[in-house]
LUMZA-56422 format. One line per 2 residues: number of its first residue (from 1); their letters; for each residue x, y, z of N, C-alpha, C, O. Coordinates in steps of 0.05 Angstrom, whole numbers, plus 5000, padded with zeros to 4 digits. Layout:
BEGIN
NUM = A = X Y Z X Y Z X Y Z X Y Z  ...;
// end
This chain:
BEGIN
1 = XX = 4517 5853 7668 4543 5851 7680 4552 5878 7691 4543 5898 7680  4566 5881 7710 4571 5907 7728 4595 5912 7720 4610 5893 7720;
3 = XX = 4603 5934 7712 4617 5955 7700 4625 5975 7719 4613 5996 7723  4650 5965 7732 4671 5988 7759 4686 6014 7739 4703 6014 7721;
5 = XX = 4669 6035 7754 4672 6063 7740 4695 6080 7761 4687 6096 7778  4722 6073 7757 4743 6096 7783 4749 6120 7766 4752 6121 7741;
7 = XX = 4749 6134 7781 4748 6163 7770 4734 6184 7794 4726 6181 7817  4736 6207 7774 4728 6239 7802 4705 6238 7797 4697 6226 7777;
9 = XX = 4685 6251 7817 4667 6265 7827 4676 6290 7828 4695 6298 7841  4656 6308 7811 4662 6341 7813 4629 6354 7809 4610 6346 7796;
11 = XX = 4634 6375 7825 4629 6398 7819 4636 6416 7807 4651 6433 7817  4623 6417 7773 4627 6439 7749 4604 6461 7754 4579 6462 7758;
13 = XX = 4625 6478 7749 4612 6516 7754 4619 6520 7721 4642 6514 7715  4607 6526 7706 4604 6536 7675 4595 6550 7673 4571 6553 7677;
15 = XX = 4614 6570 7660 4605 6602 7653 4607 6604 7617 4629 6602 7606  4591 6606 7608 4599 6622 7582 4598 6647 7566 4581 6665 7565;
17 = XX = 4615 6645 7557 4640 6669 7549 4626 6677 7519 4630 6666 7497  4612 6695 7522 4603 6696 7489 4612 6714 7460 4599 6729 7446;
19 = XX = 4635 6707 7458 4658 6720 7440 4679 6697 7433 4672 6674 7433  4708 6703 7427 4723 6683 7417 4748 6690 7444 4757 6713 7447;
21 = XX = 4754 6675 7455 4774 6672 7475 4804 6698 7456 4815 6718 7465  4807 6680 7427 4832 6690 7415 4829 6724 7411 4849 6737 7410;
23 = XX = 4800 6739 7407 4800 6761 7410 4809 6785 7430 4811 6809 7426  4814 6766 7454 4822 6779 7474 4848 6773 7490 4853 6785 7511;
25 = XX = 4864 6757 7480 4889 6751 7479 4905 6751 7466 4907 6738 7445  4925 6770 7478 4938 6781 7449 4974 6763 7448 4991 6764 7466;
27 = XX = 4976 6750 7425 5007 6726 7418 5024 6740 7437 5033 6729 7457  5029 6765 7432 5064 6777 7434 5060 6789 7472 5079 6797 7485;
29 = XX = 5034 6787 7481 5039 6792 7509 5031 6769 7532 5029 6773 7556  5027 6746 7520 5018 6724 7547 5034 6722 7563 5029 6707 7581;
31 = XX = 5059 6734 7565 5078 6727 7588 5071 6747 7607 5082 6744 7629  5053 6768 7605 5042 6791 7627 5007 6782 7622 4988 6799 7623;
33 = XX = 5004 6754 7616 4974 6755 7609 4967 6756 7634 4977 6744 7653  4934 6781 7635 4912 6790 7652 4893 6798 7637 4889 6820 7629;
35 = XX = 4880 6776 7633 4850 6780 7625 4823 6768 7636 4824 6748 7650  4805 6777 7631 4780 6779 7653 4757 6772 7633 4749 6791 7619;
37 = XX = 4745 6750 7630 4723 6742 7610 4696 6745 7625 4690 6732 7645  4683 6763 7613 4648 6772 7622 4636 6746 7622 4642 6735 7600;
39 = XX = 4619 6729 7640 4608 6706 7630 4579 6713 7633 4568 6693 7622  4563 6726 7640 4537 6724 7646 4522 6698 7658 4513 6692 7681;
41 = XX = 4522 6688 7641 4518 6655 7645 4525 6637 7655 4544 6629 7641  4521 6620 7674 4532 6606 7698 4515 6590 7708 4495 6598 7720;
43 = XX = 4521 6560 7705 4499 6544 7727 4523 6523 7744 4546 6532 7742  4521 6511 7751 4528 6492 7767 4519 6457 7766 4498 6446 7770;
45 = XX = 4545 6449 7760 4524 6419 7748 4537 6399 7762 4559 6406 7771  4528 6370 7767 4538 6347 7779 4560 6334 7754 4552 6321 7734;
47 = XX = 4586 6341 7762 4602 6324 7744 4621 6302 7751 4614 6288 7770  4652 6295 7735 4673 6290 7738 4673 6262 7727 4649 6256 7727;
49 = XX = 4683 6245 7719 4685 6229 7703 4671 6208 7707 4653 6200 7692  4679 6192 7735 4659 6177 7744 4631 6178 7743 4616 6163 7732;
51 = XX = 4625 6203 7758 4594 6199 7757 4581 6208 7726 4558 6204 7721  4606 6227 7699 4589 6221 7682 4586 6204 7664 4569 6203 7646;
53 = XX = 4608 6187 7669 4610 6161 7659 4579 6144 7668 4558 6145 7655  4582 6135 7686 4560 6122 7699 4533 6132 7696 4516 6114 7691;
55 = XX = 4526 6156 7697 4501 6168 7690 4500 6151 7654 4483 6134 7649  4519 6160 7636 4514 6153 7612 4507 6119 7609 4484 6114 7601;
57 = XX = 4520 6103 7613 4521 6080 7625 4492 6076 7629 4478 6064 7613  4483 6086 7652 4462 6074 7671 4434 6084 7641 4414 6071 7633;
59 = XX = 4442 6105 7634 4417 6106 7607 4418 6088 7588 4396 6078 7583  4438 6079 7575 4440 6055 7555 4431 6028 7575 4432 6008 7562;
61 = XX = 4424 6024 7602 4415 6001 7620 4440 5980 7622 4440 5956 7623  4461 6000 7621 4479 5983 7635 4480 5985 7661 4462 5996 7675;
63 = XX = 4503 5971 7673 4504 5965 7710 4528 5977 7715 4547 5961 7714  4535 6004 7721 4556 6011 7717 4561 6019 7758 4541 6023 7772;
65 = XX = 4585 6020 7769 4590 6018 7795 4608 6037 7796 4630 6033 7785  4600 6070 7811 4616 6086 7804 4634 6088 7831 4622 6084 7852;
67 = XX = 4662 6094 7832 4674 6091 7851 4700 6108 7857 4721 6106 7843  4698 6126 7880 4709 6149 7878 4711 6159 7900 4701 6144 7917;
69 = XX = 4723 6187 7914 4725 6194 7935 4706 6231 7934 4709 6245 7914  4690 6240 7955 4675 6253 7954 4682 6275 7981 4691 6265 8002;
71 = XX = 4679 6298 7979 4680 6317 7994 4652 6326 8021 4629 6322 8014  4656 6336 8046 4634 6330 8061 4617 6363 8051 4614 6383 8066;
73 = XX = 4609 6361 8027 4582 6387 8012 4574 6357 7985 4555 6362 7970  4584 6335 7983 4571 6323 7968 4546 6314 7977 4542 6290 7971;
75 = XX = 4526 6325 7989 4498 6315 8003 4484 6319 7974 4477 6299 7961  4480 6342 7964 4471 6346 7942 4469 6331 7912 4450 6326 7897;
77 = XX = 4493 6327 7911 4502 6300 7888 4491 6270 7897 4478 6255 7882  4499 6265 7927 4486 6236 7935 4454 6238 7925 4445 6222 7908;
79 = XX = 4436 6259 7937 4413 6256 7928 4409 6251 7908 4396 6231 7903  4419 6267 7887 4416 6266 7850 4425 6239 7848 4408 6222 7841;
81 = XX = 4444 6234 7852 4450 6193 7852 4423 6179 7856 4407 6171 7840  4423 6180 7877 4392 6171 7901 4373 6169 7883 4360 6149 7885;
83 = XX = 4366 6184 7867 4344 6202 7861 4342 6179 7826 4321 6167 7821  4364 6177 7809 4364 6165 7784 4380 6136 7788 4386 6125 7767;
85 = XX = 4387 6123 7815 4382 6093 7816 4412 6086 7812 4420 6063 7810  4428 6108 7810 4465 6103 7818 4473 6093 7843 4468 6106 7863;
87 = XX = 4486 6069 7842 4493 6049 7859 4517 6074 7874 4530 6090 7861  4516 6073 7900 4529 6092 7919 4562 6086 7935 4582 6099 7943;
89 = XX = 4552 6054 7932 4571 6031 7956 4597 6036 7957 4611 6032 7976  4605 6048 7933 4642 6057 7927 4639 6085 7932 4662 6092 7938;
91 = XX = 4626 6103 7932 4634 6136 7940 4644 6139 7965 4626 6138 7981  4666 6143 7976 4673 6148 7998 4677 6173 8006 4698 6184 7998;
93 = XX = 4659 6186 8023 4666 6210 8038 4695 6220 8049 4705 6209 8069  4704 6234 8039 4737 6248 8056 4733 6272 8077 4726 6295 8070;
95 = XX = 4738 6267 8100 4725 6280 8130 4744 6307 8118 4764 6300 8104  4740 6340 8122 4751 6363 8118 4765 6366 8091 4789 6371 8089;
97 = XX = 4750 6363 8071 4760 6364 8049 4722 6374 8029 4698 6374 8037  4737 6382 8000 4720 6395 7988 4710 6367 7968 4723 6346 7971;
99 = XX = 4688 6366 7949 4687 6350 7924 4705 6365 7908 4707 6389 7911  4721 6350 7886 4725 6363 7865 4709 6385 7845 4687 6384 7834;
101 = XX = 4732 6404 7846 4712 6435 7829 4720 6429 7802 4739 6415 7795  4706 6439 7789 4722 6449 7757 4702 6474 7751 4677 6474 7748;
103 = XX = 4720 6494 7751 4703 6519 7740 4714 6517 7709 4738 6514 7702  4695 6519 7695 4703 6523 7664 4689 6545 7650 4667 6554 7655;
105 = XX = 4707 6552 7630 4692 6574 7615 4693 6575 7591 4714 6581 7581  4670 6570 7573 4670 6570 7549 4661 6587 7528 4640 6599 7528;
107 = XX = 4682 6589 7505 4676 6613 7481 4659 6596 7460 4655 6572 7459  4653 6616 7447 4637 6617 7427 4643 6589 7404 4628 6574 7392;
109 = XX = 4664 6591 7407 4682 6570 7384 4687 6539 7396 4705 6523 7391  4664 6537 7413 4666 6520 7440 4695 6500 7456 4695 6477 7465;
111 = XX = 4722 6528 7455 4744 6523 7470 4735 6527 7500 4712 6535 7505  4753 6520 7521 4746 6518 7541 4767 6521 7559 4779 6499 7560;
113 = XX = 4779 6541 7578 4795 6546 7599 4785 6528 7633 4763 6529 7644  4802 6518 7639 4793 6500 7663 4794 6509 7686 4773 6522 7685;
115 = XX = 4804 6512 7708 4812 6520 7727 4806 6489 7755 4792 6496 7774  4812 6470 7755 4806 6451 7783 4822 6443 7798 4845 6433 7795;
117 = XX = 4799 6450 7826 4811 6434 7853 4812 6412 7861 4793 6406 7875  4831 6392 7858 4820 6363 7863 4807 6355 7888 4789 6339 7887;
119 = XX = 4813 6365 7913 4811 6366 7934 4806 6331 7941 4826 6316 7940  4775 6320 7948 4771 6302 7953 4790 6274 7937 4803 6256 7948;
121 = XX = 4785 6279 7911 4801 6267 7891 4829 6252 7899 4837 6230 7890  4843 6270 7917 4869 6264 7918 4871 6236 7936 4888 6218 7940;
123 = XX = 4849 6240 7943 4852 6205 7960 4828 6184 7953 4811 6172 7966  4835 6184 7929 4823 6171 7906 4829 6141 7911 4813 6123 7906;
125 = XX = 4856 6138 7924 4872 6112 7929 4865 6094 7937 4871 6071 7931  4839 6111 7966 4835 6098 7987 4815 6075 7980 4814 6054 7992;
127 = XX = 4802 6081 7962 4782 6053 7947 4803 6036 7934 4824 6042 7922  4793 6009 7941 4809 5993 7918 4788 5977 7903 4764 5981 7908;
129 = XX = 4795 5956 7881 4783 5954 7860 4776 5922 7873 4758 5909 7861  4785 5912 7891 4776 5896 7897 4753 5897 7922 4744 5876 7932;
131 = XX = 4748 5914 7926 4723 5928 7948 4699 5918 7933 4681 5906 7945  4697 5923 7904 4680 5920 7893 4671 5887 7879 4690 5872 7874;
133 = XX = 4645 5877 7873 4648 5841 7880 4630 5844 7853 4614 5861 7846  4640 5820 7840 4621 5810 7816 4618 5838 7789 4599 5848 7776;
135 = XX = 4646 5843 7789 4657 5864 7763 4669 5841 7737 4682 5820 7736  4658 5859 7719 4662 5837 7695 4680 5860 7678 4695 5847 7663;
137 = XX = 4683 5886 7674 4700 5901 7662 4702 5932 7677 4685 5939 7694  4722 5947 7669 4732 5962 7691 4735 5988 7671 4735 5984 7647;
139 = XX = 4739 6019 7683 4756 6029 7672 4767 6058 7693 4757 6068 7713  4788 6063 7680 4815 6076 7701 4811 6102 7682 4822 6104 7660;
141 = XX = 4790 6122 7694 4790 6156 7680 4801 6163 7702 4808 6149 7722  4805 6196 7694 4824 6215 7703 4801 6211 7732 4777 6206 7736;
143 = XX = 4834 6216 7750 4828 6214 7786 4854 6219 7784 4871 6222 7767  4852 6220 7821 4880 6221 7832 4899 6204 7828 4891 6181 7827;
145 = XX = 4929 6209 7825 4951 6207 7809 4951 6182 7816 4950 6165 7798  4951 6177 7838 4963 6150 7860 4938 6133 7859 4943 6110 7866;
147 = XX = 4915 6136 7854 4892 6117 7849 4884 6104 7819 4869 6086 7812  4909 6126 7800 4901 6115 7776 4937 6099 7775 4943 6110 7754;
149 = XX = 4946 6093 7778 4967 6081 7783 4954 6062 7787 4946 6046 7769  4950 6059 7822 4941 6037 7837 4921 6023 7824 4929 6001 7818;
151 = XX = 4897 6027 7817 4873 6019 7799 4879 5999 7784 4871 5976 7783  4900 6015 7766 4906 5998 7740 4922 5976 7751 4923 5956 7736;
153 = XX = 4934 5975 7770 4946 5949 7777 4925 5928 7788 4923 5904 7783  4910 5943 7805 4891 5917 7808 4876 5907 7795 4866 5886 7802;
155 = XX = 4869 5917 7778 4851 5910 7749 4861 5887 7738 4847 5867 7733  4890 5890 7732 4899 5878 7715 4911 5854 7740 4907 5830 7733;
157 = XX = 4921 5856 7762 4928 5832 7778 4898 5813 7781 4898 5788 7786  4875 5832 7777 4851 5811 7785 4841 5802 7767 4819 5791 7771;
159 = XX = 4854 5804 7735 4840 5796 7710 4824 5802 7700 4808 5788 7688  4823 5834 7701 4791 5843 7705 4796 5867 7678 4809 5888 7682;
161 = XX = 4784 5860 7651 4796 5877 7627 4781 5905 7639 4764 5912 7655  4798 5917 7622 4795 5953 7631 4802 5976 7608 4820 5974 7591;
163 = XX = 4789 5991 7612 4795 6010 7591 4813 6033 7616 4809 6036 7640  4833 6046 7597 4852 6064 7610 4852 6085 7595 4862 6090 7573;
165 = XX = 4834 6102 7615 4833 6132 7595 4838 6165 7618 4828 6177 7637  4861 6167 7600 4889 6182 7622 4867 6214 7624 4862 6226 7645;
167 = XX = 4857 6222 7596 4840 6250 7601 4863 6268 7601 4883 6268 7587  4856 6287 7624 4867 6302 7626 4885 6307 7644 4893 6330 7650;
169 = XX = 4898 6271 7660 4907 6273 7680 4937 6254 7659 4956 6239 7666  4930 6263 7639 4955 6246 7626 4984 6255 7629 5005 6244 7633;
171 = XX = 4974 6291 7626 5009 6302 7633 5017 6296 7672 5035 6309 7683  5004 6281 7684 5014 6269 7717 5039 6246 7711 5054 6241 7729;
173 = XX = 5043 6230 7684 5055 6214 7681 5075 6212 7666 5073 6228 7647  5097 6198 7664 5117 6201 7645 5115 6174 7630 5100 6155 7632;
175 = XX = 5139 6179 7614 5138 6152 7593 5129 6128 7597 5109 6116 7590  5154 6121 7613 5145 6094 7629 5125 6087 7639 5116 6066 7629;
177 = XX = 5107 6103 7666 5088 6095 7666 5068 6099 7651 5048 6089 7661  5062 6110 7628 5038 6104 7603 5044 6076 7596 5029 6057 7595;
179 = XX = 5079 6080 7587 5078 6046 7582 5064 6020 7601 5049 6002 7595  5072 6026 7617 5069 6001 7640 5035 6008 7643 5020 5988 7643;
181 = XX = 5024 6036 7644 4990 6035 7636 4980 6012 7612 4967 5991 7612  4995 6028 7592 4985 6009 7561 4989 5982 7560 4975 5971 7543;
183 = XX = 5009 5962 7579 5009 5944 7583 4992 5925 7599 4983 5903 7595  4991 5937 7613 4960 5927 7647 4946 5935 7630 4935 5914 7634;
185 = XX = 4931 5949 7607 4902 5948 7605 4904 5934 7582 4921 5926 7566  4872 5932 7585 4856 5915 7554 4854 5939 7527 4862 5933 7504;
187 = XX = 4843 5964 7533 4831 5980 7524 4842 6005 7525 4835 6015 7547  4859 6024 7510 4862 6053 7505 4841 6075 7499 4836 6076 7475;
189 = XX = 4827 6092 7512 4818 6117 7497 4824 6136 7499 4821 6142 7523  4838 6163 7480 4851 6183 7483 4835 6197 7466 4822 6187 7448;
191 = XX = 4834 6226 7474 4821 6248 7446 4855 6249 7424 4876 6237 7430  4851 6266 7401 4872 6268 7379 4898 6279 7398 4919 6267 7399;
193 = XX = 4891 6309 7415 4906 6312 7428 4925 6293 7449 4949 6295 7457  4908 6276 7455 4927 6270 7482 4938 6232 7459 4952 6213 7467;
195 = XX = 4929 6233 7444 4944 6214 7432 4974 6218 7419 4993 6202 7419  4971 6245 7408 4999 6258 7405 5015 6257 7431 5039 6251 7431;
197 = XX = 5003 6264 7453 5025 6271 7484 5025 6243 7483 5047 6236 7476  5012 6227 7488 5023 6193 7493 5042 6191 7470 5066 6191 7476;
199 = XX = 5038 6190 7449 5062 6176 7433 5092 6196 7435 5114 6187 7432  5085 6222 7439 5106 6240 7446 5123 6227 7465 5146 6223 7458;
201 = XX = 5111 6216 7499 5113 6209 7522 5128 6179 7516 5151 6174 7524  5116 6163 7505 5126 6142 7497 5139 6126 7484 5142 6101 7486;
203 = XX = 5151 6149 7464 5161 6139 7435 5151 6125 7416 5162 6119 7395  5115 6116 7425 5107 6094 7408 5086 6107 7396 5073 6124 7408;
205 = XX = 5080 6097 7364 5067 6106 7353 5035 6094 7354 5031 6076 7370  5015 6103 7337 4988 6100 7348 4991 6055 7352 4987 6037 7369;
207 = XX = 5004 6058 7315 5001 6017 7320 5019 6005 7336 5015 5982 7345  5040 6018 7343 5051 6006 7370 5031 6000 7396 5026 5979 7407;
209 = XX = 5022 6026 7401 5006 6031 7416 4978 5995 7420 4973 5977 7436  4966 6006 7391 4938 5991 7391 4947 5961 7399 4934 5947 7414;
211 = XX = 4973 5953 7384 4989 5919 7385 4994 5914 7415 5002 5893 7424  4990 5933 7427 4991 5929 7466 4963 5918 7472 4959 5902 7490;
213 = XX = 4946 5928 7458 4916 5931 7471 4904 5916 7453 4915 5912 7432  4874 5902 7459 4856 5896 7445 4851 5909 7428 4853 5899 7405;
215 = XX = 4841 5942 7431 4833 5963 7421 4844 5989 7426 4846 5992 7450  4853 6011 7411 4858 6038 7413 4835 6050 7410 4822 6038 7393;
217 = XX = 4826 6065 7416 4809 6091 7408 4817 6119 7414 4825 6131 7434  4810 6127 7385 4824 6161 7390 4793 6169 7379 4779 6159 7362;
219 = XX = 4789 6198 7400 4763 6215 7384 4783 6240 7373 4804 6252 7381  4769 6242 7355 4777 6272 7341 4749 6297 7337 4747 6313 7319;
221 = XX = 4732 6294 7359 4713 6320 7360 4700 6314 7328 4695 6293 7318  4696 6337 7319 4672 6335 7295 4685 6322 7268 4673 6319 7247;
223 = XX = 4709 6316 7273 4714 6300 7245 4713 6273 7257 4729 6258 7247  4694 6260 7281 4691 6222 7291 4708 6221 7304 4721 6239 7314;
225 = XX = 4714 6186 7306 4740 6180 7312 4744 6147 7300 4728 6132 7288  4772 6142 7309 4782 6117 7295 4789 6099 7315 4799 6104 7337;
227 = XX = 4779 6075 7304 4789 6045 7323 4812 6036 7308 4812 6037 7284  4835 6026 7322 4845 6013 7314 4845 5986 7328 4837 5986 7351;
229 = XX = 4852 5962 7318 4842 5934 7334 4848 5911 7310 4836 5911 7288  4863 5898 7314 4866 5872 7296 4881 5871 7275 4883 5854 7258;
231 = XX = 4896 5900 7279 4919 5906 7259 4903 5925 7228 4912 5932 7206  4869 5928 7244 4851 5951 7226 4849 5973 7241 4854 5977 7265;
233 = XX = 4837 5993 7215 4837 6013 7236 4801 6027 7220 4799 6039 7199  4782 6019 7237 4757 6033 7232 4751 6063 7239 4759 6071 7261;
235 = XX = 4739 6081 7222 4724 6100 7218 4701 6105 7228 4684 6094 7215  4692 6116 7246 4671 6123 7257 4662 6158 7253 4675 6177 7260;
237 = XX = 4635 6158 7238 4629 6176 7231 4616 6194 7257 4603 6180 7271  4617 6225 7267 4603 6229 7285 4573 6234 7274 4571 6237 7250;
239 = XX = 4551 6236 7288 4526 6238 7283 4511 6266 7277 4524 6285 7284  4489 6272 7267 4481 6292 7265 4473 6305 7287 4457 6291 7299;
241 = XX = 4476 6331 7300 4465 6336 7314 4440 6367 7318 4441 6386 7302  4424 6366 7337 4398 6384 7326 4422 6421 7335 4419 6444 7325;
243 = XX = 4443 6411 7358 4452 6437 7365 4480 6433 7373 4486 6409 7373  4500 6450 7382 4515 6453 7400 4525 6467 7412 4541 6484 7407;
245 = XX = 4507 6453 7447 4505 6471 7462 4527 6472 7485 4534 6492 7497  4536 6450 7488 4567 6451 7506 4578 6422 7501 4563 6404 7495;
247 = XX = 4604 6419 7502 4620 6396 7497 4631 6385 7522 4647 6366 7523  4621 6397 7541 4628 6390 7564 4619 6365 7575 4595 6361 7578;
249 = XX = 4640 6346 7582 4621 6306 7588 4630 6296 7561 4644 6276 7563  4625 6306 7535 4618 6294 7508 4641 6266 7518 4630 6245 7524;
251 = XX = 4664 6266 7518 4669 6251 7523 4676 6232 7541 4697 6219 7536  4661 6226 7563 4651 6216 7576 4629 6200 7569 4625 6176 7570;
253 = XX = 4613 6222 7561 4583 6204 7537 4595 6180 7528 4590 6157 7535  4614 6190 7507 4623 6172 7488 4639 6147 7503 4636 6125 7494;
255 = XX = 4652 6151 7519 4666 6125 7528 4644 6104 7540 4649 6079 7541  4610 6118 7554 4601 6094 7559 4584 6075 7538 4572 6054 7542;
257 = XX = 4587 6089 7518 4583 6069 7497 4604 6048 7486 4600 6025 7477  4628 6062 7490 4644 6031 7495 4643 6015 7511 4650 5992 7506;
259 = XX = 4633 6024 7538 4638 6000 7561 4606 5982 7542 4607 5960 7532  4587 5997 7543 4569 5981 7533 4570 5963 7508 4568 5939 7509;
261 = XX = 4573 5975 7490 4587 5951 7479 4611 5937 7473 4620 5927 7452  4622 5939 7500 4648 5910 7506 4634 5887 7514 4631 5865 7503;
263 = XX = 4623 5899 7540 4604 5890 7551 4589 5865 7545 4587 5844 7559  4576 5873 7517 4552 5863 7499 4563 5846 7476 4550 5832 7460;
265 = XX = 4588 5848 7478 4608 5835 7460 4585 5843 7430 4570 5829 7416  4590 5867 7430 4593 5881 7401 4611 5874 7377 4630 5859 7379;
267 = XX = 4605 5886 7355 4629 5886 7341 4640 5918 7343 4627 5935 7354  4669 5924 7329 4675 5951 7347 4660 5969 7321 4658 5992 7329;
269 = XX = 4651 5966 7298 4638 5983 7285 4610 5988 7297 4601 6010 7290  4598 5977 7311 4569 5981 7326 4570 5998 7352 4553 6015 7360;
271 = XX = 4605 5987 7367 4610 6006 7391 4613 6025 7385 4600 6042 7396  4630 6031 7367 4638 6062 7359 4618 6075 7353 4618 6096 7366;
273 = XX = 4596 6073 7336 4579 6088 7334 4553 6091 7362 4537 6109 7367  4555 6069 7371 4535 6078 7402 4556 6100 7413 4547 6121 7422;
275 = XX = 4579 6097 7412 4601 6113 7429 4598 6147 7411 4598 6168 7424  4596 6147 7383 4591 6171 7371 4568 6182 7379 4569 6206 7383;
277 = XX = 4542 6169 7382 4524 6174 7381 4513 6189 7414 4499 6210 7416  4520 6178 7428 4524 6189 7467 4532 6208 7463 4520 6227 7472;
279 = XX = 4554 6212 7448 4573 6234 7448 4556 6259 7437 4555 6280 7450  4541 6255 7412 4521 6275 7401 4506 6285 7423 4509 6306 7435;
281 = XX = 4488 6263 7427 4464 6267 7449 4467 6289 7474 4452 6307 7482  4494 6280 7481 4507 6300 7505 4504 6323 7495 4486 6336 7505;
283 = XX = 4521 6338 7469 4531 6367 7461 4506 6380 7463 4505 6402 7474  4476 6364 7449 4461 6374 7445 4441 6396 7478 4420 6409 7480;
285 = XX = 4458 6389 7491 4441 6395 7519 4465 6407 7539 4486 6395 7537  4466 6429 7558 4482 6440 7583 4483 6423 7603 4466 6409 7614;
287 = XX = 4511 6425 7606 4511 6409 7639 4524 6381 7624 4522 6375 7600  4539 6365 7646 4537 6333 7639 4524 6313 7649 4535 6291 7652;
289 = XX = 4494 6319 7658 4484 6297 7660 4451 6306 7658 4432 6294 7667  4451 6328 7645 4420 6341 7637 4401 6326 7622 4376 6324 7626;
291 = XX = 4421 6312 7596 4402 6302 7572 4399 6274 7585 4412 6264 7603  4373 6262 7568 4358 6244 7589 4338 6230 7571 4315 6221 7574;
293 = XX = 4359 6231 7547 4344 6207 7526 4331 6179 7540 4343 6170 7560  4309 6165 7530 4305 6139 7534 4317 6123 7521 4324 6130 7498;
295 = XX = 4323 6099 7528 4326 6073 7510 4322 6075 7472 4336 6074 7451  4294 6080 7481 4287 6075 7452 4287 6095 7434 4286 6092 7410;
297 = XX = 4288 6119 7448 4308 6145 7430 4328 6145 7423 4332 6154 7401  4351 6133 7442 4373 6125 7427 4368 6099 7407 4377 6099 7385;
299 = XX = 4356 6082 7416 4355 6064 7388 4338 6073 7364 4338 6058 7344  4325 6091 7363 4317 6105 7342 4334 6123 7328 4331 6130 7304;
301 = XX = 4354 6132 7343 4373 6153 7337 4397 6143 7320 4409 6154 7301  4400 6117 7333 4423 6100 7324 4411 6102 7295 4421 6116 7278;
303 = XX = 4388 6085 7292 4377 6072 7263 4379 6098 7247 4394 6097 7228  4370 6117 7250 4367 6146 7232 4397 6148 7224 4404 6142 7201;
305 = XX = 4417 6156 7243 4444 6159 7229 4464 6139 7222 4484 6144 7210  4456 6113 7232 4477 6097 7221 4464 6063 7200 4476 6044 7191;
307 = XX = 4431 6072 7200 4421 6062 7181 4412 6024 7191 4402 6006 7177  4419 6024 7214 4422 5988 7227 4403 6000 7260 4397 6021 7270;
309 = XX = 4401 5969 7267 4381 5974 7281 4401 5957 7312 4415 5937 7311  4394 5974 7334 4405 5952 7348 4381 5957 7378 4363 5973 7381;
311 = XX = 4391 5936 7396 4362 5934 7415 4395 5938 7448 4418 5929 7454  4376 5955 7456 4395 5958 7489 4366 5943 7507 4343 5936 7502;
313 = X = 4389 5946 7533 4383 5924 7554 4358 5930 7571 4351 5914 7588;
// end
């Protein structure tokens, strides 16, 4: 079943910073802060939510349909699509405009300072969700303001369940509209942080929240994360991993293990942990779309840390 992925296309520049960010910023002067982080280290990788959603997706052998707006220097990225069998039909080129940037820079303690241009992004709009034919579940990541608005309405006018995951584009919205988000979707995922700004934003607390949705999901980085769903709330342990080498995507990883098993009509203790387990796989490798497990590595991986066996597509 095909799985409509809206969201950015970026170009990530990652530098790392090899010290602790807090060493060099000092409490009592950030209102004159000027500081300058040495990175040595620097590559350039194919990102942004969409395409790393979909890349993750497309490794578990799902059918995921990434759909987004692209800058005229994305020749480069189309090929890499081209190249690993990513369906193209929704990327729309924006004539005098850039792809989305994100320069990031990461310390030692693997925090991360952002810096992005949305550029192409901002006419995110111009796709609609009905462009796309024979979608069986949907989901609305961080994009432009007015396309994640718009999105979520057609999702939900065309019956089409969806996960709604605000990222980092959550402070674009106020109360109301999270509410009127949490209502049009099937599906919540927020990290710990941005579950606090939603319930801050909304007055509603996490089970208010989940009693809107099928499902909530909050990650909390190395301590897992929690489902809530059915008036329970499951534990998901995160997995072992051999390293960690950037957190950058991780969650992205992890959300396409939810689409995959919605998808698959899972139970949500089996999703969560495919969804923990992407998430590992990712840290362990630079860039978000480097690591390049098979099938049956992740189902070997699954069985090692969560002791059950499951079979992908």
């Amino acid at each position: 079943m095909r799985t409509l992925v809206t969201g950015s296309f970026a170009y990530d520049t990652i530098m790392v910073f090899q010290d602790q960010f807090k060493n060099h910023i000092l409490p009592d002067q950030v209102h004159i802060l000027n500081v300058c982080f040495f990175a040595p280290e620097m590559r350039r990788e194919f990102g942004g939510c969409s395409g790393n959603i979909a890349y993750n997706l497309h490794l578990l052998g799902g059918t995921p349909v990434p759909m987004g707006t692209v800058g005229e220097d994305f020749e480069p990225y189309r090929k890499w699509m081209g190249n690993i069998g990513l369906d193209q039909t929704h990327v729309m080129e924006i004539d005098n405009s850039y792809t989305a940037q994100a320069f990031v820079t990461t310390d030692t303690d693997n925090n991360q300072i952002i810096a992005f241009h949305p550029g192409a992004m901002n006419f995110a709009h111009k796709n609609k969700v009905s462009d796309a034919k024979d979608i069986s579940l949907g989901i609305v990541a961080p994009d432009g303001r007015d396309a994640m608005i718009e999105h979520s309405a057609q999702f939900a006018e065309a019956e089409i369940p969806f996960f709604f995951d605000p990222g980092q584009g959550l402070p674009m919205f106020d109360g109301e509209e999270l509410t009127s988000f949490i209502k049009q979707a099937d599906y919540v995922c927020v990290n710990d942080y941005e579950s606090k700004l939603l319930m801050d934003k909304t007055g509603m607390n996490l089970e208010q929240v989940a009693k809107e949705v099928n499902a909530l999901i909050v990650t909390r980085g190395g301590d897992g994360s929690d489902i809530y769903s059915a008036g329970e709330q499951i534990h998901i342990d995160p997995i072992k991993v051999s390293a960690l080498k950037d957190p950058t995507g991780c969650g992205d990883a992890f959300r396409s293990g939810l689409l995959y098993g919605v998808t698959n009509q899972w139970d949500w203790q089996s999703t969560g942990q495919l969804a923990s387990l992407m998430g590992g796989i990712k840290i362990e490798q630079p860039g978000t779309q480097n690591h390049k497990p098979s099938r049956s590595d992740i189902e070997n991986r699954y069985q090692e840390n969560f002791g059950t066996e499951i079979s992908l597509g």
